[in-house]
N, CA, C and O atoms as a CHARMM CRD file, in Angstrom:
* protein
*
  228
    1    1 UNK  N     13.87500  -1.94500   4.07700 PROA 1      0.00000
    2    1 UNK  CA    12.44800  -2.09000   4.06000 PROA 1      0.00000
    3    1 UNK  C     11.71500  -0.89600   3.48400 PROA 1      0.00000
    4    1 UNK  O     10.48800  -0.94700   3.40000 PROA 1      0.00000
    5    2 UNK  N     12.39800   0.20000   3.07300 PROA 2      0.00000
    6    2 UNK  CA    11.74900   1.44300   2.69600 PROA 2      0.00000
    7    2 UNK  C     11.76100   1.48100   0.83800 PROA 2      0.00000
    8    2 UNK  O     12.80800   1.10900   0.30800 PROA 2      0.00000
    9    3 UNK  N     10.85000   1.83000   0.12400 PROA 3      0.00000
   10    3 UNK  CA    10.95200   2.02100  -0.94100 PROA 3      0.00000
   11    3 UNK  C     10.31300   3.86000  -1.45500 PROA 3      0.00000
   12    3 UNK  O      9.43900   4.54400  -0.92300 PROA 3      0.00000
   13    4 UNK  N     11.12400   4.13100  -2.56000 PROA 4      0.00000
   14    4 UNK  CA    11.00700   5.50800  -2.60900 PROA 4      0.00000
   15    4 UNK  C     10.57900   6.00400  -4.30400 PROA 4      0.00000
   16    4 UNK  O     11.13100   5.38900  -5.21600 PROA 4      0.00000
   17    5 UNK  N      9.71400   6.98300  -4.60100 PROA 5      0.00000
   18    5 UNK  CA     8.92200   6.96400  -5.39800 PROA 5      0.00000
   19    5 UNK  C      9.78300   8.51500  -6.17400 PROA 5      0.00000
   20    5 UNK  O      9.43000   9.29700  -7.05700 PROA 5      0.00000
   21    6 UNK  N     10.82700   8.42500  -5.44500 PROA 6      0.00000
   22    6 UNK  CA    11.54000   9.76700  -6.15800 PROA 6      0.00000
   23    6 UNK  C     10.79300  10.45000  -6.88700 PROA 6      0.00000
   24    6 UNK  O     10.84100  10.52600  -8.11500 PROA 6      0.00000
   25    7 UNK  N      9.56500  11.35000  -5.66600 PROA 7      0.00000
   26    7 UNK  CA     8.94100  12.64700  -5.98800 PROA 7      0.00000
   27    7 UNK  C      7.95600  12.73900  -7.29200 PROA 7      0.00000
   28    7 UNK  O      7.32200  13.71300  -7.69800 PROA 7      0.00000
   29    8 UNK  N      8.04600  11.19100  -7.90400 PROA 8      0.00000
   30    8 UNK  CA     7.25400  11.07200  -9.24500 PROA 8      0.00000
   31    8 UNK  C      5.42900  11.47900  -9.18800 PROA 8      0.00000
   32    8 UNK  O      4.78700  11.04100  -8.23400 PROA 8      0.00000
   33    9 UNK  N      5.01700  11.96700  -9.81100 PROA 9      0.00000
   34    9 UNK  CA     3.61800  12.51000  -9.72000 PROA 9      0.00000
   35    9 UNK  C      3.17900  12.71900  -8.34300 PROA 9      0.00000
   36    9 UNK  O      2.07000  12.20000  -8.21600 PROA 9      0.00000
   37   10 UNK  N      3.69500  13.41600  -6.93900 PROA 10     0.00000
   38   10 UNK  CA     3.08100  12.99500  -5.55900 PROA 10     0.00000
   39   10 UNK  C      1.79100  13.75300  -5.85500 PROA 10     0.00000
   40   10 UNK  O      0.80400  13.32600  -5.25600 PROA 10     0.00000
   41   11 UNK  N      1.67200  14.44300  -6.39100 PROA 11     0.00000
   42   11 UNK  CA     0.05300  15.64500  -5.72100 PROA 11     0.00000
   43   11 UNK  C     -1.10400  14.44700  -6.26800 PROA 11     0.00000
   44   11 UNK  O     -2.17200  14.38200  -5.65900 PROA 11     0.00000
   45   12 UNK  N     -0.85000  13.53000  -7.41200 PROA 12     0.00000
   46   12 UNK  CA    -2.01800  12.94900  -8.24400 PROA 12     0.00000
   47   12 UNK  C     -1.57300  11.94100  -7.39000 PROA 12     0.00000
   48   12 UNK  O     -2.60900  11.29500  -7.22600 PROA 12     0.00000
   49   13 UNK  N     -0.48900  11.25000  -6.58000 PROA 13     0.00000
   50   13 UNK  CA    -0.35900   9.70300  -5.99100 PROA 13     0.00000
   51   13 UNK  C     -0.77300  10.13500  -4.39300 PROA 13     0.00000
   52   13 UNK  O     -1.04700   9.18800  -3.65600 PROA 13     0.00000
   53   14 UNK  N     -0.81100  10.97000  -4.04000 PROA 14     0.00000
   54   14 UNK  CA    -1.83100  11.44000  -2.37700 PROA 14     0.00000
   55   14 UNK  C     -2.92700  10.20100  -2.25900 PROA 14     0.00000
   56   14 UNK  O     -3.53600   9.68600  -3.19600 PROA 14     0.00000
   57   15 UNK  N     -3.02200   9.81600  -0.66400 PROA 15     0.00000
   58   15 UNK  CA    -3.82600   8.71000  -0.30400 PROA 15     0.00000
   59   15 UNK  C     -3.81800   7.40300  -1.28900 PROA 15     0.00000
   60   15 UNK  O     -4.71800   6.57500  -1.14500 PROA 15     0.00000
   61   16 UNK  N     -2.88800   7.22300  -2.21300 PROA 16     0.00000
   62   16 UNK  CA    -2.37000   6.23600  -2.85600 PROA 16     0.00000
   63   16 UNK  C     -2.04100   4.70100  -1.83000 PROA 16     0.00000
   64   16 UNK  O     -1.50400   4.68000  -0.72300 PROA 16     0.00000
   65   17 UNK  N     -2.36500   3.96600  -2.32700 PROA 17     0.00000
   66   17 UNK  CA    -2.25500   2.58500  -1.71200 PROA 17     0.00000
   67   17 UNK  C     -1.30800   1.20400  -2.77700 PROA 17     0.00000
   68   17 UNK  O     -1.76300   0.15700  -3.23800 PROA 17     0.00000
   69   18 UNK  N      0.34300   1.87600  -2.88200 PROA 18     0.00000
   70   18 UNK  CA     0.82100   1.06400  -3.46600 PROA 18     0.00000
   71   18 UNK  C      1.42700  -0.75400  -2.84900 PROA 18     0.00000
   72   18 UNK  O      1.68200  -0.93300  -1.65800 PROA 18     0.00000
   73   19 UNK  N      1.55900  -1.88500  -3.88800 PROA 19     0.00000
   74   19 UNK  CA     2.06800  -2.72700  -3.42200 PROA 19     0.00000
   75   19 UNK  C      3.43400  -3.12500  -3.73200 PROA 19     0.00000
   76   19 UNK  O      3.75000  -3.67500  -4.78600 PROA 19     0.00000
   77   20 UNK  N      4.08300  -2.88900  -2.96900 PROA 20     0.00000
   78   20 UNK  CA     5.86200  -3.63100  -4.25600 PROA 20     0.00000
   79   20 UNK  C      5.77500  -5.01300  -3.75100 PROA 20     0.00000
   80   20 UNK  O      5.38700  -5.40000  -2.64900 PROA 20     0.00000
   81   21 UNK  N      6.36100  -5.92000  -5.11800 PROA 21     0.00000
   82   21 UNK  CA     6.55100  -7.41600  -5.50600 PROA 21     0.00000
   83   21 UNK  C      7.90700  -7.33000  -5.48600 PROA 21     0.00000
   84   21 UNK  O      8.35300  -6.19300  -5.63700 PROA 21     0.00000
   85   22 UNK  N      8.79200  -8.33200  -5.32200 PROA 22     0.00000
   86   22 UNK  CA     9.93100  -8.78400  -5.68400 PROA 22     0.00000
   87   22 UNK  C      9.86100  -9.35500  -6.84100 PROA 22     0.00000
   88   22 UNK  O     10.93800  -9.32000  -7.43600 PROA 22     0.00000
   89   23 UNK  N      8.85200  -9.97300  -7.50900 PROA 23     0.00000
   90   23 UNK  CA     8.83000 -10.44800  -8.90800 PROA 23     0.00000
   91   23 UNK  C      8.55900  -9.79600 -10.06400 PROA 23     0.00000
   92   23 UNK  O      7.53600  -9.12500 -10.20600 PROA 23     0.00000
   93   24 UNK  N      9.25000  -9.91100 -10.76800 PROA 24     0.00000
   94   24 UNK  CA     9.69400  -8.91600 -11.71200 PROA 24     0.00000
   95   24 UNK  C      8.44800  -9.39800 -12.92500 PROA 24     0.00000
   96   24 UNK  O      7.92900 -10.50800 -13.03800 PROA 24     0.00000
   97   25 UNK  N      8.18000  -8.09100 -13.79400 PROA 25     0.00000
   98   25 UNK  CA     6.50600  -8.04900 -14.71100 PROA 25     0.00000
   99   25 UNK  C      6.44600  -9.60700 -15.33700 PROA 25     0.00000
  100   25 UNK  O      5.47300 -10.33700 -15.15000 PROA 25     0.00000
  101   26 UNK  N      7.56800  -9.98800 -16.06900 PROA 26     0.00000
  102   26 UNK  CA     7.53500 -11.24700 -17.25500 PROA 26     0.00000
  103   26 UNK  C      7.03700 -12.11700 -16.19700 PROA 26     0.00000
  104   26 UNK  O      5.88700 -12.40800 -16.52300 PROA 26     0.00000
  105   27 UNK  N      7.33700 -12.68600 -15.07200 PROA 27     0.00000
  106   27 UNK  CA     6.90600 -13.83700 -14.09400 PROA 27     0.00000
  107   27 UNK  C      5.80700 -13.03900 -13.05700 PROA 27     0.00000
  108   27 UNK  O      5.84700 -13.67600 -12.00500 PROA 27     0.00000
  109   28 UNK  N      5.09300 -12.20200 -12.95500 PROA 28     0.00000
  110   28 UNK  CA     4.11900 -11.11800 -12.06600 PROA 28     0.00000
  111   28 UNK  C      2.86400 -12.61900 -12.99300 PROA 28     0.00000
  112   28 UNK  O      2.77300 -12.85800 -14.19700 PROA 28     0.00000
  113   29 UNK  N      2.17300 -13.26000 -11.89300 PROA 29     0.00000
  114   29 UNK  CA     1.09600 -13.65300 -12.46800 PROA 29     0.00000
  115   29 UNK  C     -0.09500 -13.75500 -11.70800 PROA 29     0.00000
  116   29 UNK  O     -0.38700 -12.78300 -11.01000 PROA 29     0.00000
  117   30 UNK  N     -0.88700 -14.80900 -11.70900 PROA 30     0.00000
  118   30 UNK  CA    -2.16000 -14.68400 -10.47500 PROA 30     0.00000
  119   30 UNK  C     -1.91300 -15.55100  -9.41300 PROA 30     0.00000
  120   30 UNK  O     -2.85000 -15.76300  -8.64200 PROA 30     0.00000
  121   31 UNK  N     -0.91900 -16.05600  -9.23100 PROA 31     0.00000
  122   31 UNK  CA    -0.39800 -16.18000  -7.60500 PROA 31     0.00000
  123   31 UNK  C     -0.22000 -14.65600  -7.10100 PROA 31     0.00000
  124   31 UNK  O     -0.96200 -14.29000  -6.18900 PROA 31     0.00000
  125   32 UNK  N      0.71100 -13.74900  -7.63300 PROA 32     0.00000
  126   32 UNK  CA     1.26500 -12.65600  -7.64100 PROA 32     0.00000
  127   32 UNK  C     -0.20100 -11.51900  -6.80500 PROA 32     0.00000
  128   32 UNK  O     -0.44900 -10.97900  -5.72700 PROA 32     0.00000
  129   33 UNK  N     -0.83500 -11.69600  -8.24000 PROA 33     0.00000
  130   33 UNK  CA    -1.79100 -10.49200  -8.02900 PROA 33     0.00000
  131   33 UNK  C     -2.71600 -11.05300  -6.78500 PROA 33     0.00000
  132   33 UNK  O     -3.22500 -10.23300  -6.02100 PROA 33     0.00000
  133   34 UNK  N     -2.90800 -12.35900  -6.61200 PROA 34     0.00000
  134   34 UNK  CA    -3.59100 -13.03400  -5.41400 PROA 34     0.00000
  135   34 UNK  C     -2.83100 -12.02600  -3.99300 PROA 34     0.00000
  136   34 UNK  O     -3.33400 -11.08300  -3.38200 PROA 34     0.00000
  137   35 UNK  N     -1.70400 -12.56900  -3.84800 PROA 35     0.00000
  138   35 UNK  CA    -0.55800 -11.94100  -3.02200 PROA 35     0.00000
  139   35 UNK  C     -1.27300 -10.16100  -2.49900 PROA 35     0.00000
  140   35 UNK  O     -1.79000  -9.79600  -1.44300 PROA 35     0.00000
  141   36 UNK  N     -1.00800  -9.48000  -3.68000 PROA 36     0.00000
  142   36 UNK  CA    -1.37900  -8.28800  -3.49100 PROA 36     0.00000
  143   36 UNK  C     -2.54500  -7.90800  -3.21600 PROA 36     0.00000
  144   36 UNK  O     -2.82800  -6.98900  -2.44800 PROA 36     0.00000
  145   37 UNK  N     -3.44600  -8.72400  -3.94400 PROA 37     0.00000
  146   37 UNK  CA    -4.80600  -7.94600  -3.51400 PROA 37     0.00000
  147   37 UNK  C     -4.70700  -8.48200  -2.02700 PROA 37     0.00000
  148   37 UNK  O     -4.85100  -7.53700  -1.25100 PROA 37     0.00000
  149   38 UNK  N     -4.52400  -9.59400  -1.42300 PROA 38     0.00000
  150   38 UNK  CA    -4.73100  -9.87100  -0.07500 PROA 38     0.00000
  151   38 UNK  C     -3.74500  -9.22400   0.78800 PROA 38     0.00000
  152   38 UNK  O     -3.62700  -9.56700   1.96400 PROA 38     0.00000
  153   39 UNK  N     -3.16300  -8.47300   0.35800 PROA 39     0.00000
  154   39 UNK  CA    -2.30900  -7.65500   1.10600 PROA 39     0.00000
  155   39 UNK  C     -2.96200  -6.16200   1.39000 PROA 39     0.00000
  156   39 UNK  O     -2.85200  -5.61000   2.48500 PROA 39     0.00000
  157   40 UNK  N     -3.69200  -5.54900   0.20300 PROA 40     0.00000
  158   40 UNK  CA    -4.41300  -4.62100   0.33000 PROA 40     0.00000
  159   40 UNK  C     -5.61300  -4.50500   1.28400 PROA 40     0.00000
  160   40 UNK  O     -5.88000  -3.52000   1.97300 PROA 40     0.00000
  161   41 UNK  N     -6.39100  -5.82100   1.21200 PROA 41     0.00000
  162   41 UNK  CA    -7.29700  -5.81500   2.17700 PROA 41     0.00000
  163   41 UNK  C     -7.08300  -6.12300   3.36700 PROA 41     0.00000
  164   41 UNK  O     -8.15500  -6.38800   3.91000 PROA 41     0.00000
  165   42 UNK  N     -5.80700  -6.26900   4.38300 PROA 42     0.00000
  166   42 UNK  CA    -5.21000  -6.54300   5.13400 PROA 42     0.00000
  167   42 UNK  C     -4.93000  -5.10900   5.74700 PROA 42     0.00000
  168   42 UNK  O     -4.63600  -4.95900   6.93300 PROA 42     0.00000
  169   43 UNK  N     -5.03600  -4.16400   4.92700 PROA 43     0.00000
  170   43 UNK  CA    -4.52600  -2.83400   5.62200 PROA 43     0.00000
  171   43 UNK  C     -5.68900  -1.96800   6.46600 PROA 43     0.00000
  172   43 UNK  O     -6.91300  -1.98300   6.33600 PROA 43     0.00000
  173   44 UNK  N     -4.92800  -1.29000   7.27900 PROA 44     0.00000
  174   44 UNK  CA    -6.03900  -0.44700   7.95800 PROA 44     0.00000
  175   44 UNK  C     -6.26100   0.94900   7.70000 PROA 44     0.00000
  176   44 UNK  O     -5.69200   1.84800   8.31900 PROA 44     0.00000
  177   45 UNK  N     -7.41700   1.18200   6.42600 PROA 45     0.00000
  178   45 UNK  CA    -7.46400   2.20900   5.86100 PROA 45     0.00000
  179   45 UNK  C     -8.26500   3.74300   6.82000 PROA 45     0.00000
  180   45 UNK  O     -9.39800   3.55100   7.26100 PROA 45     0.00000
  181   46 UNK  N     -7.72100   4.90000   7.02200 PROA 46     0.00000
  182   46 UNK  CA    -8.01200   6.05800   7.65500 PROA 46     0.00000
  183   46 UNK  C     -8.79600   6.88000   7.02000 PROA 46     0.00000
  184   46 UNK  O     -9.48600   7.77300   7.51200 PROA 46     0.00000
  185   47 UNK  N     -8.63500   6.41700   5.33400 PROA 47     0.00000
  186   47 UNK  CA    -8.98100   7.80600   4.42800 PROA 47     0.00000
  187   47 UNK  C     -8.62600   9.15800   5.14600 PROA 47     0.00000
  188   47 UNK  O     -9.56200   9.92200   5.38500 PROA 47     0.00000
  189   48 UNK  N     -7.53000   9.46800   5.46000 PROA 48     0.00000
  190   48 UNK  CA    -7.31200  10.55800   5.85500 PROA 48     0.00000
  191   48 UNK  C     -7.02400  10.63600   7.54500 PROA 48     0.00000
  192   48 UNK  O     -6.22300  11.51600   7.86100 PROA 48     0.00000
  193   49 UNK  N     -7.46900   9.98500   8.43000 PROA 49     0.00000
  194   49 UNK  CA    -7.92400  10.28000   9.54600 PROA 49     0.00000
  195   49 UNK  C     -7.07700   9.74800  10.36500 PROA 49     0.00000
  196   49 UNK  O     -6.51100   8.76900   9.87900 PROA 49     0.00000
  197   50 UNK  N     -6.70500  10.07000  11.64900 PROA 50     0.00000
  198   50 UNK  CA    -5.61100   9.90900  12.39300 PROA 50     0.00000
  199   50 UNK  C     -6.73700   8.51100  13.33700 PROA 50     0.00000
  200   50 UNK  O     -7.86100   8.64700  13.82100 PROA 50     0.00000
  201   51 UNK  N     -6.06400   7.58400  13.29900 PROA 51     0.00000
  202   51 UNK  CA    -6.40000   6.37000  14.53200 PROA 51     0.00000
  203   51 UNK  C     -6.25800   6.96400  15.94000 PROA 51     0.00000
  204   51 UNK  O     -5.39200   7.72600  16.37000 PROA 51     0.00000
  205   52 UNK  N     -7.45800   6.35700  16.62600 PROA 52     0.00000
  206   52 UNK  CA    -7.60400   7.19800  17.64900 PROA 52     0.00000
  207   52 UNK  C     -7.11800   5.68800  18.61900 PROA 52     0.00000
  208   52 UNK  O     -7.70100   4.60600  18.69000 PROA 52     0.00000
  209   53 UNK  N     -5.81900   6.15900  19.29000 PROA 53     0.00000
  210   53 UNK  CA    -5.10400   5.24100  20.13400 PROA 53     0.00000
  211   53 UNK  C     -5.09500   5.28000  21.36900 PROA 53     0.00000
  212   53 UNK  O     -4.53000   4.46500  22.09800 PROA 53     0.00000
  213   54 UNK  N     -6.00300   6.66100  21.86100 PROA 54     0.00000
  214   54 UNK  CA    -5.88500   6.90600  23.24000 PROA 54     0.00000
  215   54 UNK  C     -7.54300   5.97000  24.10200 PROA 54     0.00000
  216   54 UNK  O     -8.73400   5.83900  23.81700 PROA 54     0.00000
  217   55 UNK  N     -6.69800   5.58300  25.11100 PROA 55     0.00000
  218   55 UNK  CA    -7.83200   5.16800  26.28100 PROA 55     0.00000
  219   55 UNK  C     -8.19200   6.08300  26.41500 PROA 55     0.00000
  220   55 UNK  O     -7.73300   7.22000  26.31100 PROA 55     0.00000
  221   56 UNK  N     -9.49900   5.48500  26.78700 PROA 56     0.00000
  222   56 UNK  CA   -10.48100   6.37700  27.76200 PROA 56     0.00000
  223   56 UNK  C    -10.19300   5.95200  29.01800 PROA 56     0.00000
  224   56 UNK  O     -9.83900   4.84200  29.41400 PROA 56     0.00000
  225   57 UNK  N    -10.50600   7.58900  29.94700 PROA 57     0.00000
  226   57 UNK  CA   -10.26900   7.58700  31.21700 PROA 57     0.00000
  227   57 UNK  C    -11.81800   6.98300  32.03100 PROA 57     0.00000
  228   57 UNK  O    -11.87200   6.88100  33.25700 PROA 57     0.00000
């Protein structure tokens, strides 16, 4: 389940929001990109910031 970016540009890919497909570019179409964008907006973005998980007492 892990995919790895072998160290390629990290300082310019920081707070980066990538998607991996199993479908390869020649068949990548707008089912595809449908897929992804609704996957992106599905996430729970921090910009930076740690989720605050603790109850209050």
């Amino acid at each position: 389940g892990e995919v790895r970016i072998s160290n390629f540009l990290l300082w310019q890919a920081a707070y980066t929001e990538f998607v991996f497909s199993d479908c390869l570019w020649p068949e990548f179409g707008e089912r595809e990109l449908d897929a992804a964008i609704a996957a992106f907006h599905e996430r729970d973005r921090r910009f930076g910031g740690v989720k605050d998980t603790a109850v209050a007492a």
